[in-house]
N, C-alpha and C positions, 0 to 999 in steps of 0.2 A: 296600286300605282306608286306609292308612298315608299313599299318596300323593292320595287323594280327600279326605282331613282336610285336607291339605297345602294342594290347590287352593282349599279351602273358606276357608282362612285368607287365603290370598292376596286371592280375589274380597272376602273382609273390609278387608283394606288396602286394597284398589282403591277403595272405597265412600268412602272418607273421606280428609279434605285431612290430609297432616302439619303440625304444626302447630308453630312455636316456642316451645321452653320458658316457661313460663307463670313469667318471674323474680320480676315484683312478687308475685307468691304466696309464691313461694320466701323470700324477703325477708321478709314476714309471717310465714312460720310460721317462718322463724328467728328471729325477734324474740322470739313467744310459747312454743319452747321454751329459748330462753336466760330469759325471764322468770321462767316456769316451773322452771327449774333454781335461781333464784334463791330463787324460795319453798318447792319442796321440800328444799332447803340449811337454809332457816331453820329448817324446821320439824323436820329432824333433827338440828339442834345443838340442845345442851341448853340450857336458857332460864337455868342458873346462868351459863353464861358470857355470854350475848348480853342478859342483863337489864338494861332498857332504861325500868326505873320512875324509876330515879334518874339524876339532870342527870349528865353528864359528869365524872368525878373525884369522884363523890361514890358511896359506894355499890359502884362497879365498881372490881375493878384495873385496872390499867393494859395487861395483856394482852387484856382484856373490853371495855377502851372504845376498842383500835388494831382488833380484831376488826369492832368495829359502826363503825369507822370507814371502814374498807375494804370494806365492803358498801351503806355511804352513799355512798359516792363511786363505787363499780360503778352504784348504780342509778340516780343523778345524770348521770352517763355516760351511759346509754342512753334515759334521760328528755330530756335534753339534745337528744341526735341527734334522737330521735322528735317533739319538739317543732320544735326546729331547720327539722327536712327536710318538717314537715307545714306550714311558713307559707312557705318557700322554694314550695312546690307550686303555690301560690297569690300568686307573686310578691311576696312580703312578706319585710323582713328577716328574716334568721331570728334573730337575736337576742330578736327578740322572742316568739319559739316558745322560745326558752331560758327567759325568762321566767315565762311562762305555765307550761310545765312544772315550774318550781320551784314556783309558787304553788300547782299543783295536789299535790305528791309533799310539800310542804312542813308544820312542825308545826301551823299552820291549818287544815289540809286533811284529806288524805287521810295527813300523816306519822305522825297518834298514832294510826291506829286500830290495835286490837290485832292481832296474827299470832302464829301460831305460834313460840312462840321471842322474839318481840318482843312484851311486855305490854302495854308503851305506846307500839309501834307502832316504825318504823324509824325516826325524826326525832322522839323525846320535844322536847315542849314542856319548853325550860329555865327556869329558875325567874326568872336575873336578864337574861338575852338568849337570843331564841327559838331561835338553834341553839348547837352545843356550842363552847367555843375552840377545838378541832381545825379543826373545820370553817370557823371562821371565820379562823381563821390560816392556809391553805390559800388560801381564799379574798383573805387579804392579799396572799399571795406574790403572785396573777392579779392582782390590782392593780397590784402594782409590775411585773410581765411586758406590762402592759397601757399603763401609761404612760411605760416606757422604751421600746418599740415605737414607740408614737408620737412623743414625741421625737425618734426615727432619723428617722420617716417624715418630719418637719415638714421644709420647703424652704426654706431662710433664704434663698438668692440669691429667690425669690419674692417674698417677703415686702419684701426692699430694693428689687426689682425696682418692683413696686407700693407701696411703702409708705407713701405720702401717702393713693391712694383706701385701702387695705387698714386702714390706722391709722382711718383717719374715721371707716368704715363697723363695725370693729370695736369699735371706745372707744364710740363711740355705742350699738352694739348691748348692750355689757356694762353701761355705765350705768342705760341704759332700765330693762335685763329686772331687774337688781340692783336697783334704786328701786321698781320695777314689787310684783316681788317680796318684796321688805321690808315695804312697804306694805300691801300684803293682807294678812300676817299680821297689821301692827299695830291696821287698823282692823276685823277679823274676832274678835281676839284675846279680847274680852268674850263673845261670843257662842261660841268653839268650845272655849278655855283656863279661861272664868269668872274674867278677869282681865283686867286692860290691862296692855299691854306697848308698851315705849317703842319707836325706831326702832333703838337701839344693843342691845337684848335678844339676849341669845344665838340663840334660836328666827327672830324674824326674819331676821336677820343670816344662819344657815344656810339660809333658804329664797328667800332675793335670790341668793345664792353658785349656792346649786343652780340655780336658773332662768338665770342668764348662760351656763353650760355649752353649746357646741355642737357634739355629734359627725356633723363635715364629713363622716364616711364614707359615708353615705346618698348626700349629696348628689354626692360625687366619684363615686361608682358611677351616677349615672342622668348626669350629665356625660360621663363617660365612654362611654356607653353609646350618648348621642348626636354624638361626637366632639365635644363643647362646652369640653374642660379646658381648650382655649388658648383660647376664645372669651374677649371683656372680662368678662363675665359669670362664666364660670368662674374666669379668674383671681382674680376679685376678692373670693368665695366663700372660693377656697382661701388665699388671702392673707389673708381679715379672719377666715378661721378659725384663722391663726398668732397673731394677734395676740388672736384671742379668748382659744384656751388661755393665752397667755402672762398676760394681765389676770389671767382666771379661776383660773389658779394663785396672782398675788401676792394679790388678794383672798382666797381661800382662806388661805393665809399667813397674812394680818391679822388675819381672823376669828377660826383658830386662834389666835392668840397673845392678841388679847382676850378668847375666852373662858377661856383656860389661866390668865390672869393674874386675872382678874377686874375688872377695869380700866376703867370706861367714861368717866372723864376724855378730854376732848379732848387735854389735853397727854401722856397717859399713853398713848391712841391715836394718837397721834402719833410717840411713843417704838417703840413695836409695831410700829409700820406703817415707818418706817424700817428699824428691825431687819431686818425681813421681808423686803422691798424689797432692802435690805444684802445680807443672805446673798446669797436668790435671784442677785439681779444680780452678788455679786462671782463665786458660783461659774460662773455662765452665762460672763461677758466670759472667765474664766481656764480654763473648758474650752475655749471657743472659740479662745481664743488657741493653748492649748497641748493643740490636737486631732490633729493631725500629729504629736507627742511622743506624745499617748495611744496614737494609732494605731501607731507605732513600738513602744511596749512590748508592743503584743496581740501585734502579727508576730511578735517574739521567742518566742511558742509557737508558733509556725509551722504545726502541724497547723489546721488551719480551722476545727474541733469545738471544739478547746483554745478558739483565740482567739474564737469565740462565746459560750462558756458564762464565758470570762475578762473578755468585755464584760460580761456580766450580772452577775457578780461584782462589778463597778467600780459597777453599779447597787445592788447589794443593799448594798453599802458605804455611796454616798451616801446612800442612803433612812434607815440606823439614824446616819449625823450628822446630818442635819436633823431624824429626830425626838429626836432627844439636844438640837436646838438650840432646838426649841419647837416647830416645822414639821411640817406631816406628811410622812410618807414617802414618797409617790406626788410630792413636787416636788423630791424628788432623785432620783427615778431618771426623771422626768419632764426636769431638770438633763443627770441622765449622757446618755442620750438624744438630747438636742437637740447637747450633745459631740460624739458621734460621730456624728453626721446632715453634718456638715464635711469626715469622712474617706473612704476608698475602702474603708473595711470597713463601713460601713452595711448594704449590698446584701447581704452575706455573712453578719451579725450577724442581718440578718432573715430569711435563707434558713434558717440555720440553726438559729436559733428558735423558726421555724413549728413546728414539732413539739411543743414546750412550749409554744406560745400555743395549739394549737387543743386541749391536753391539758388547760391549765388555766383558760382563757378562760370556755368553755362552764359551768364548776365555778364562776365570778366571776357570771356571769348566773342560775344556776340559783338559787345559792345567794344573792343577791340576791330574789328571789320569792320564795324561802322565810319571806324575814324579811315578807312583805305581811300585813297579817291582813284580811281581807275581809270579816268580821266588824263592825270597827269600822269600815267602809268603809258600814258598812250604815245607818249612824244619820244622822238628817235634816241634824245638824249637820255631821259630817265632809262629806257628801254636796252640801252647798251652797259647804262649804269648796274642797275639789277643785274642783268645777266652776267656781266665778270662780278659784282658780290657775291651771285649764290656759288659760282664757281669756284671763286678763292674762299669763301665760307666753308664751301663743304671739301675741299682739296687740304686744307690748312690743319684744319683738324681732325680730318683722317689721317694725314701723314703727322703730324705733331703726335698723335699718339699710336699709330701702328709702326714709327720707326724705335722710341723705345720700347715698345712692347718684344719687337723683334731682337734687341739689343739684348731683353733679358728671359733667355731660355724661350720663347716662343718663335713658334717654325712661321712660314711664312704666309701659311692660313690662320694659326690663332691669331699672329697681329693683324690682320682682313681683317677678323671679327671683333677684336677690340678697334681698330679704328672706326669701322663704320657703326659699331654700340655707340660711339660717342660723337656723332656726327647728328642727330635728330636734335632739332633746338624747341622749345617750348615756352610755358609758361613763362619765365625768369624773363625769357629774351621779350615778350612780350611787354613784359612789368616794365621793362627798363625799357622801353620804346616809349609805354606811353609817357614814363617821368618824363623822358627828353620833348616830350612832342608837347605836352602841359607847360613843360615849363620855358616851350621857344626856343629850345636850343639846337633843335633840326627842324625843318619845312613838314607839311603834310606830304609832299612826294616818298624823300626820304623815308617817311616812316611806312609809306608802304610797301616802301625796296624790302624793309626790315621783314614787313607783315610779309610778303611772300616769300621773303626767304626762310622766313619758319615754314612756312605750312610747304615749300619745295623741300627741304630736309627732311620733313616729318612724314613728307606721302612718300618718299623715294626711298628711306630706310626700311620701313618694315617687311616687304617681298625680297629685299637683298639679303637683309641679317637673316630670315628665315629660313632660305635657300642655304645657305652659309651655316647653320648651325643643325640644320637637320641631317647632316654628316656625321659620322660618330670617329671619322679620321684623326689624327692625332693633333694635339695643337700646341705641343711643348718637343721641344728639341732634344732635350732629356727628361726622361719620365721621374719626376719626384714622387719618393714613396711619401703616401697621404697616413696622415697621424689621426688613427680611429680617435674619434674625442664622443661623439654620439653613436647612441644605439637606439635599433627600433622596436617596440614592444607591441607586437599584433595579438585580435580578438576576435573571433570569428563569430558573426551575428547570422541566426538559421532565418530571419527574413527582415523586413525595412520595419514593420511595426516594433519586434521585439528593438530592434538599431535606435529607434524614435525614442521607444522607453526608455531604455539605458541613455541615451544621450543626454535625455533631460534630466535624471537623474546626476548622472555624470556634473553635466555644467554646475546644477545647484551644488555638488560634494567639494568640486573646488570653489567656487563663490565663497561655501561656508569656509571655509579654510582659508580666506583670506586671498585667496588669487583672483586677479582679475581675467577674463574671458572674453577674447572681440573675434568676433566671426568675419575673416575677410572679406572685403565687398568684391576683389576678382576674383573669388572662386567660394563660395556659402557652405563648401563641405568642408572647407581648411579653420581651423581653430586656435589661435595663440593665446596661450596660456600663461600667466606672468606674476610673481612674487617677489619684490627685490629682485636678488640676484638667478634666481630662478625661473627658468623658461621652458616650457614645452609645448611643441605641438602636435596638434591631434587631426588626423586627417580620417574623413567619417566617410562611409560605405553605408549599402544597406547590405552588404557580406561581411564587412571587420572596420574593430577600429586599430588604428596605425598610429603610437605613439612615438613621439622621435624627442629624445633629453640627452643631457650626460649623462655618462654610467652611474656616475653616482647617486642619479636622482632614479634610475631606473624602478630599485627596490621600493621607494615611495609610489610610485605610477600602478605599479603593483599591488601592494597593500591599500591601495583607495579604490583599486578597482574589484580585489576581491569584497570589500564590507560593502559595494553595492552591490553586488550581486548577491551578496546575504542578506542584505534589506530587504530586496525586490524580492526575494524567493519568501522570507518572513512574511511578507505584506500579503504576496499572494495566498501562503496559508492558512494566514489571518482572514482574509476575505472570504477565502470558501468554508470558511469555517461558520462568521458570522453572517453569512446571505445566500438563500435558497434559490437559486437560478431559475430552477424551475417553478417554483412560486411567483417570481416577478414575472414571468414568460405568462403564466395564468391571468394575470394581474390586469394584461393588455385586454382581455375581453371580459373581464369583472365590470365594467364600465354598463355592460350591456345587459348581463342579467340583474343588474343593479337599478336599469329599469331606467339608469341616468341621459343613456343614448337611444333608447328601442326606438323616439321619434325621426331619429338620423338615418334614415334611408336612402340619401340622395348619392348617387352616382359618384365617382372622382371626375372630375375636370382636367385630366392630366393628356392634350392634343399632340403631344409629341412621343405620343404610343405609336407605331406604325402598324396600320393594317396588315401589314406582311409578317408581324411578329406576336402574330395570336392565329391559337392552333386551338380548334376545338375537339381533335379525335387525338392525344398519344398516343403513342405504341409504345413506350417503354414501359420497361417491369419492374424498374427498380432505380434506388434514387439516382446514383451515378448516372445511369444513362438518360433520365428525366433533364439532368442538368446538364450534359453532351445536346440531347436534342433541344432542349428550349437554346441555346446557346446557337444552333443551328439556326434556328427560326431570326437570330440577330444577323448572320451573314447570309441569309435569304434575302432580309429587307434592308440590306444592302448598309447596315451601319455598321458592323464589324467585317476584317477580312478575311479571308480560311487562315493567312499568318497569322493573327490575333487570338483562333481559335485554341490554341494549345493554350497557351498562357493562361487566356481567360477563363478557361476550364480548370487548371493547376490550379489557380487562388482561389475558385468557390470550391472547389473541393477542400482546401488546405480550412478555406474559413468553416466551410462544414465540421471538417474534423472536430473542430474546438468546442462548437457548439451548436445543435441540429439547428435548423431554421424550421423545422416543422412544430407547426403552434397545438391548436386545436380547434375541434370543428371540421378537418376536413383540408385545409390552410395549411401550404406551406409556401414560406417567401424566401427561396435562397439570393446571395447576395453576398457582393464583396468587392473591396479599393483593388483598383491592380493598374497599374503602369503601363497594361497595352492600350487604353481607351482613352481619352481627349472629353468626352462628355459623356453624361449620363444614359445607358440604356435600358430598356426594359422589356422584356418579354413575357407572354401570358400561354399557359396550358393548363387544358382540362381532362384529365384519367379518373372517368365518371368510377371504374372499378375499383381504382384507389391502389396508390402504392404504396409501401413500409416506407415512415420517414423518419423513422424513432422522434418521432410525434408526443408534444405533453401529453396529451391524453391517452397515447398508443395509441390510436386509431390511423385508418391509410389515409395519407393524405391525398384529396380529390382537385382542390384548387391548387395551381402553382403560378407565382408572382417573382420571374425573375429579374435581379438590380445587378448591374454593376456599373461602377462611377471609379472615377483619374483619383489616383491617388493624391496627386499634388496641389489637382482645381478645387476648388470649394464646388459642390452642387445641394442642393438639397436634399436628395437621398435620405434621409432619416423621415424628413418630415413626409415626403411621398411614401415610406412605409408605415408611417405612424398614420395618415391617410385612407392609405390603402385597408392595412391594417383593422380600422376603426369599418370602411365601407364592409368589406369581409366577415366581421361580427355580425352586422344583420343576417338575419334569415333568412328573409325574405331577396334578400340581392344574395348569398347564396343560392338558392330556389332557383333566382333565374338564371344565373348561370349555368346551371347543372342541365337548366333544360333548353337549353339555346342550340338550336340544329345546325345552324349555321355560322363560317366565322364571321363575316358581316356582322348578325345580331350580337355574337360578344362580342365583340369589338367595340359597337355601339350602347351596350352597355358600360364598360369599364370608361367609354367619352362621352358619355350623356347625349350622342347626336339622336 
């Protein structure tokens, strides 16, 4: 009876395909019980501590309002990503999923309504600014993390490289959208304020500032996407966007200080704007100069952690003198930034980083949305206000810089594509939104015109530019002959393991040399290389590596890369010299006659074998096709597919080549990483006759135990052969193998059912 339930189950599994873990599920309901954990949390802490009626410091102590601070900031975090990765899905930035999900979790919204535990909700409406100083000083920190970042990132040799079109195309563009800008408010001003306001008014003045903002990141990403960053086009992009921030910051500057002062004398703006200009410029030219010294005292921490978090340090410095000097913060560490964007610790500063920018970035954007009210977005007036800003926003600075662009040597499709590269607004315009909105100098409405006129520029740019740049038509009016300055140095790797080895290799040969090494976070196979004045990058394959320097550094690129491949060939030498392969192959069932295991008989426990991928009768004769047909047996039971099939057959064969997988005893466990498969699979067969498997012992191998596992995923694979392995050394579960009639009862053995 026992064994007639047995087969019943079996012909059940026969019936139906195995199927790959259904992750994007997985993934959801991990979402909804961390959500879930979060709310039933709130609801059983007591609503004295987590009370949530009263603004921040008012009402709560101070242990009651770091509590509801770190539960705003858990669900900010996860709001973030969900936002993030649901416009990401749909090829959209995901910043602007950060966004959105702030607006939605934010006190407008969905923050004040009441829960359990929270009266007035997780995100109470504050009395005099919509979220609490905690949160928005958090938020300041992401600011200053955000614009010393870019700083590092910004390319000064670029910038002088192009600096005549990049200057033109930039001044021009800031002017435009600043005037552009200014203006709307002033002649809107009666109609949305119930007032008229001059051109030098504070309000307007912050909404010409905001509109100049251009975050080039949109655009370098679909640039890059179509191999366009060196095109003229690109270039000119990225250069008029150094020169944009750099405007856009001393503006900013000016503005601050006239509104700080109160001051709208032309002689008194003038005074201001010197000031401004002063600082800026003298602390720029003196970090620049003495960036090689800066960089000298980070090294002196030597650890690479120290000297990352000690760069940031030299930022959070500059930011509290500038705003001590009248400045905001965000253009000293905007300053330190462009500092060390000159040294050979850039690459290293932003490597290092990453980890607090992607921590507290998402925190900067969310919490940005939170401040939108949509609300006031709703009334006829703001509604016709926004609509002519984003219009003249994005009108002003497309044509500000697609008409010099045109002017100098570009046809009338390059300047398209330089004006609309520089029309997506970002971060910057953000920073300088909330300054104004903190410091009372525009209304919460206002500042939401601002907020959706980034996030209208930043979703509308990227399907246009990329439409626009995946032409390869010409974008210059006379074609300039291009002055070779780099070459590229290729290496052809015969698969991804050997690629792996030499890579790691590689990295450590320049480390020891003295170069710094950061692995870009948009694309993890691109590699910038960096010594002083010395630069290369390494772009990795698992077919070749692709070096691109000047000519002159060629012949070094060279010479480093052949003494690693004369290491790596010495070492491997050296290894087979000093270790017997097939002694350690031995070694695995030495255990057994050693008398240390003969009690271990029990079964493997591994349920995610499939009935359908255990064969108790072979027919093949030989190993190759032993390994064709068990590989069979995986797109039988429906986990591989006939596509999958070549490949996955190429790389156990390739890994065979290397080194048999036949042990002894009768045992062989073929096996190998390969790029067609997502997870771990495994197949069983039994050739009671025995086939050649160039076997430790020489003997035919009778058992076959076959693996192959994703190159890229972590599975356990070792320890399930070292398992298996260990089960196989008994005798006596060889024994019943060899004599199991049915595939049922193997099957049932190798799963203890």
């Amino acid at each position: 009876m026992v064994n007639d339930h047995k087969e019943k189950i079996f012909e059940r599994y026969s019936s139906e395909r195995v199927r790959a873990p259904r992750r994007g599920f997985k993934r959801v309901r991990f979402i909804l019980c961390v959500l879930m954990f979060l709310f039933v949390s709130a609801w059983m802490l007591p609503s004295e501590v987590l009370a949530s009626g009263a603004p921040a410091g008012e009402g709560q102590d101070l242990p009651g309002r770091m509590a509801l601070l770190m539960i705003q900031l858990s669900v900010i975090l996860f709001s973030a990503w969900m936002g993030g990765n649901f416009f990401k899905r749909y090829s959209l930035p995901g910043v602007l999923g950060e966004i959105v999900a702030g607006i939605i979790i934010g006190p407008y919204l969905l923050g004040h309504v009441p829960l359990p535990g929270f009266s007035d909700g997780i995100f109470p409406l504050q009395p005099h600014f919509p979220v609490s100083g905690e949160l928005y000083g958090i938020a300041t920190i992401a600011s200053i993390i955000l614009l010393f970042l870019v700083g590092i990132e910004t390319d000064i040799d670029t910038f002088l490289r192009f600096s005549f079109v990049g200057t033109t195309v930039g001044v021009s563009g800031v002017i435009s959208s600043f005037v552009a800008g200014d203006l709307v408010a002033v002649f809107m001003s009666k109609i949305i304020f119930g007032q008229s306001y001059g051109f030098m008014h504070p309000i307007p003045l912050f909404l010409g500032v905001i509109s100049t903002a251009t975050s080039v990141g949109i655009s370098a990403r679909i640039l890059s996407e179509h191999r366009k960053i060196d095109s003229p086009e690109g270039i000119t992009i990225l250069s008029s966007a150094v020169i944009d921030d750099v405007l856009g910051i001393i503006t900013l500057a000016i503005v601050v200080g006239i509104v700080r002062s109160g001051y709208v004398e032309w002689r008194s703006i003038s005074v201001i704007a010197f000031k401004a200009i002063g600082i800026w410029l003298g602390f720029t030219i003196a970090g620049l100069f003495f960036a090689r010294h800066i960089g000298r005292f980070l090294k002196m921490f030597k650890e690479r952690n120290a000297i990352a978090i000690m760069g940031f340090a030299l930022s959070l410095l500059l930011a509290g003198l500038f705003e001590k000097s009248g400045l905001a913060m965000i253009i000293g560490a905007y300053t330190m930034g462009l500092s060390l964007s000159k040294t050979d610790l850039s690459y290293l500063i932003q490597e290092k980083l990453s980890m607090l920018n992607h921590f507290f970035v998402p925190i900067f954007f969310c919490t940005m949305g939170m401040l939108v009210n949509l609300k006031e977005m709703a009334s006829g007036s703001i509604l016709l206000f926004s609509s002519v800003y984003i219009l003249v926003a994005f009108v002003s600075k497309f044509m500000g810089c697609a008409l010099p662009a045109w002017c100098l040597n570009f046809n009338i499709r390059g300047a398209t594509i330089v004006g609309v590269g520089m029309v997506p607004r970002g971060e910057v315009a953000l920073i300088i939104a909330g300054i104004a909105l903190s410091t009372g100098v525009i209304p919460h409405d206002i500042f939401s015109v601002a907020v959706i006129m980034t996030f209208i520029t930043t979703l509308v740019t990227p399907p246009v530019l990329s439409r626009l740049v995946a032409s390869d038509k010409p974008v210059l009016k006379k074609a300039q002959a291009k002055k070779k300055e780099y070459t590229e140095i290729r290496y052809s790797m015969p698969n991804r393991d050997t690629a792996e080895l030499v890579l790691n290799k590689l990295i450590n040969a320049f480390e020891n040399e003295g170069f710094y090494v950061h692995r870009l976070e948009m694309d993890r196979t691109v590699f910038q290389i960096r010594k002083n004045e010395t630069f290369i990058t390494l772009r990795y394959s698992a077919e070749e590596f692709v070096f691109e320097s000047v000519i002159s550094e060629s012949s070094y690129v060279h010479t480093l890369f052949y003494e690693i491949i004369t290491d790596l060939e010495m070492a491997m030498k050296n290894l087979q010299k000093s270790l017997d392969k097939d002694a350690i192959g031995r070694n695995i069932f030495h255990t057994l006659h050693d008398g240390k295991t003969s009690s271990d008989s029990s079964p493997t426990k591994y349920h995610f074998i499939s009935p359908l991928a255990v064969e108790r009768y072979l027919r093949s004769h030989n190993k190759n096709d032993v390994i064709e047909e068990l590989t069979d047996l995986l797109i039988k039971s429906g986990q591989l597919t006939f596509k999958q099939r070549r490949r996955v057959i190429k790389d156990l064969l390739e890994r065979e080549a290397l080194m048999s997988t036949g042990m002894q005893d009768g045992i062989a466990i073929p096996h190998a990483k390969t790029a067609a498969v997502k997870h771990m699979y495994i197949a069983i067969g039994i050739k009671r006759k025995g086939v050649e498997f160039n076997s430790l012992d020489k003997k035919p191998a009778q058992i076959f135990v076959l693996t192959v596992v994703p190159k890229d995923s972590p599975e356990p694979y070792l320890k399930f052969i070292s398992d298996i392995t260990r089960f196989l050394a008994n005798e006596e579960n060889r024994r019943r193998i060899l004599t199991a009639d049915k595939n049922i009862e193997l099957y049932n053995i190798f799963t203890h059912r």
